[in-house]
N, C-alpha and C positions, 0 to 999 in steps of 0.2 A: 186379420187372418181370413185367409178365405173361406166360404162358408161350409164347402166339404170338407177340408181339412178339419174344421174344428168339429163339425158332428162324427166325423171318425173318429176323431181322437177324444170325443165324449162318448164313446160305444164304447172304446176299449178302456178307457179309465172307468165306466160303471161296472166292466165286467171284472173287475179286478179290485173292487173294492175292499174284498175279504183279504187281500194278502196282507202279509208281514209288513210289507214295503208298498211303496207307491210308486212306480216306474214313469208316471205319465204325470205327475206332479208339474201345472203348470209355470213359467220362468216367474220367478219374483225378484221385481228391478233392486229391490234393497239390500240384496245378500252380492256377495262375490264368491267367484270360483273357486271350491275348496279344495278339489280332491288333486291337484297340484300335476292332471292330467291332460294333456290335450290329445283326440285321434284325427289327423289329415288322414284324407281317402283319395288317393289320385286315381282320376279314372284315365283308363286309356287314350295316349294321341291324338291318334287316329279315329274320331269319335264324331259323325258327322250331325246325327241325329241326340243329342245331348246339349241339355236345355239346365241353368247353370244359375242357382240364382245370385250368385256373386264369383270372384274369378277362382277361389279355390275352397275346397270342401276343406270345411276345419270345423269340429265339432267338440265342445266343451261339457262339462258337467251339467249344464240350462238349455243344452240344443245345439243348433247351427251357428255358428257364428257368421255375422256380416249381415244379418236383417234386424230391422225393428224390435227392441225390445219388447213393445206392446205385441208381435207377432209373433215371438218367440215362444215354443213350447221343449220339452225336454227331449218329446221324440223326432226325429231324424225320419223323414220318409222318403223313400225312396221308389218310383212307380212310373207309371203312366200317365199322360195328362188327358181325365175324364172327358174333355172336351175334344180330341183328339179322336176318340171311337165315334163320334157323332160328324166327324168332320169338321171341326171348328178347335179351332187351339187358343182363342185369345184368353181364356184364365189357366192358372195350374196350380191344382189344387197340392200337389207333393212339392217337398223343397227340392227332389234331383228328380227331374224328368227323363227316362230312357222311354223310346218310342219304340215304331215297328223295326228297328235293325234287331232289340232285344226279342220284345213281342209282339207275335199275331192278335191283333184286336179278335181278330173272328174267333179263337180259341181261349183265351183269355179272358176273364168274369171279372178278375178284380181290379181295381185301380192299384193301390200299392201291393208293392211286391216284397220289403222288405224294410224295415224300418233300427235304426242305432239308437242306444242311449247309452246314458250313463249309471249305473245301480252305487247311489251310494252303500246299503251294506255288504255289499261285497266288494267294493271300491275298484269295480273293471266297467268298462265297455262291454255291451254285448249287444249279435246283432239277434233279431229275429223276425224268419219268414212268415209271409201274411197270403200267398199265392197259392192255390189249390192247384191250378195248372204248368205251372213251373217251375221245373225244376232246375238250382243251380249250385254253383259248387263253390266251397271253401276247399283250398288248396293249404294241405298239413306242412307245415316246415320241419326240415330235418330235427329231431329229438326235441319236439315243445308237445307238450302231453295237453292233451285234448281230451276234458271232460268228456263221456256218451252219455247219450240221454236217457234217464233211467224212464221218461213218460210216453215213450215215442220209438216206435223202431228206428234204429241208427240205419242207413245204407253208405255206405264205404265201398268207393274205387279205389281200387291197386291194379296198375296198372289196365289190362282191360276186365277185369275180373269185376262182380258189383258181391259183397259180400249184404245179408241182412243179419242186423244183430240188436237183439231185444234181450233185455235185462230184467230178470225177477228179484228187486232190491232185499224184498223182505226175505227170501231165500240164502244173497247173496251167489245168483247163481247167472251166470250171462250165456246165452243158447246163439250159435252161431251159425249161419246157412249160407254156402257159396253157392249162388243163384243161377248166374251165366257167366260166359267168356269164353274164350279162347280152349279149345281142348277139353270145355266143360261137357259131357256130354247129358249129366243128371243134376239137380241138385243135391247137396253134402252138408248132412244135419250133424253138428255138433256140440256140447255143450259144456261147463266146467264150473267149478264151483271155487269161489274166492280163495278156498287153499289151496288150490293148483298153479295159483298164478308165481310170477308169469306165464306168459302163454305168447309161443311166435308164429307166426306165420309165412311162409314165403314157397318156394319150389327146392327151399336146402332141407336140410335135417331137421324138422321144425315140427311145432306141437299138431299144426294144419297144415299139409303138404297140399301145393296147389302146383301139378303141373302146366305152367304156362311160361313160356319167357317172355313177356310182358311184365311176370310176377319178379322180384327180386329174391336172392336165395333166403336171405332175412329181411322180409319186406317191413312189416310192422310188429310193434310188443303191446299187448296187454296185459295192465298190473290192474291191481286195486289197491286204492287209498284207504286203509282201514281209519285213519283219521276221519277223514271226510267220509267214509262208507260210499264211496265211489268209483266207478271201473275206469279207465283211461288208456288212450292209445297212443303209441308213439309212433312216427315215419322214423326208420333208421335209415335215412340218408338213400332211400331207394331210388332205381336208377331212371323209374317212368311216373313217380311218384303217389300223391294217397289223396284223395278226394273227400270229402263229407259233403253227401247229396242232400240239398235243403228243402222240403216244399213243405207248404203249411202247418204252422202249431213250432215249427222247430226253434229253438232260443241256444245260441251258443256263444261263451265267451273267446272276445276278441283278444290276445295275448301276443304283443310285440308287435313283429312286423308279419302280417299275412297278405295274402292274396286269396279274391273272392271271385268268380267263372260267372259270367252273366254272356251266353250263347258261347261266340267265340272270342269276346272280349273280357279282359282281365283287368281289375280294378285291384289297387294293392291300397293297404291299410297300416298306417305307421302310429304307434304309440309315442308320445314325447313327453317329458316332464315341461310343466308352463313355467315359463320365463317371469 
């Protein structure tokens, strides 16, 4: 393993030592692949600057698949090659290499940008960002409900609209603000408490009226999971569609088949049961 790789992924396995789980649990040869999961990530075609350390991205319960098991760790990075901002590219410390077509080295501080695993107790894929300066987008599929983050302000595109929405769990109370966009001329503070939900949004008859037609008339729903004590959003099949903007600290789970915005390039993510 290379020597960057493994003291990053010794930083963030120290920092995480208190949790329930252990995310970054290095690959151990003696076990097999339990959670009966596999996620392929194809990234875009047309991709000229993409550095590949085997011919397709497959990712199991132990990591990457297709490298050395001694090199093997559970997290999945996805970044810059360090060597790369110095002008020299012959190591790479991330297992998927995106360069300068993603980022500007000059504005850019970090090497990884985002990193997959697999959580056995919650038995999903999830990715999360590591980049301070970049920001990118997970792209919502018509009616698949997307956890928000109750640690972190959420930011949400609809269509050109950027919504922020920060969550007060122990309240149960989710505060929503439409930032900018199209016909926005102020920001629009609003807020609701878990017995209100649902709650829609769009430029129709809706709980938050946003005039824009970039907006759909029922663009998105938020409910809350009183199970889980959770809020979540759904895209109702809207016609310009619904974004979650990522940058640093952000962890969200992967669910079925999505698509994830890295500049103008689009990298889609397919859930499969292992064979």
């Amino acid at each position: 393993m290379n020597d960057y790789l493994r003291e990053k992924q010794n930083q963030i396995m120290e920092q995480n030592t208190k949790n329930e789980f252990n995310e970054h649990s290095i690959f151990d040869n003696t076990k097999k692949t339990q959670c009966g999961k596999i996620l392929y990530v194809s990234p875009p075609l047309t991709f000229p600057n993409l550095f590949l350390n085997h011919k397709d991205i497959i990712i199991d319960e132990f990591g990457l698949q297709g490298i050395p098991r001694q090199n093997k760790g559970k997290l999945t990075f996805f970044g810059i090659d360090p060597k790369y901002l110095e002008g020299k590219s012959n190591s790479h410390a991330n297992d998927i290499i995106i360069n300068d077509e993603i980022t500007n080295p000059k504005i850019n501080k970090t090497h990884a940008i985002f990193y997959i695993y697999f959580d056995q107790k919650y038995n999903h894929y999830f990715l999360k960002s590591l980049s301070k300066d970049i920001y990118f987008s997970l792209v919502f599929n018509p009616y698949i409900q997307i956890t928000l983050d109750n640690n972190h302000k959420n930011y949400i595109k609809i269509g050109k609209v950027i919504l922020s929405i920060l969550i007060k769990n122990d309240e149960k109370i989710i505060y929503i603000k439409i930032k900018k966009g199209e016909t926005i001329d102020k920001e629009q503070n609003y807020f609701f408490h878990e017995d209100k939900m649902p709650i829609t949004i769009g430029r129709g008859n809706c709980s938050i009226n946003i005039k824009c037609e970039t907006v759909s008339k029922t663009h998105v729903t938020i409910d809350y999971d009183k199970i889980n004590e959770n809020f979540f959003l759904i895209d109702n099949a809207s016609t310009n569609g619904t974004q979650l903007l990522l940058n640093e600290g952000k962890n969200i789970q992967l669910q079925g088949e999505m698509n994830f915005n890295l500049g103008e390039k689009q990298f889609t993510i397919v859930e499969k049961l292992n064979e």
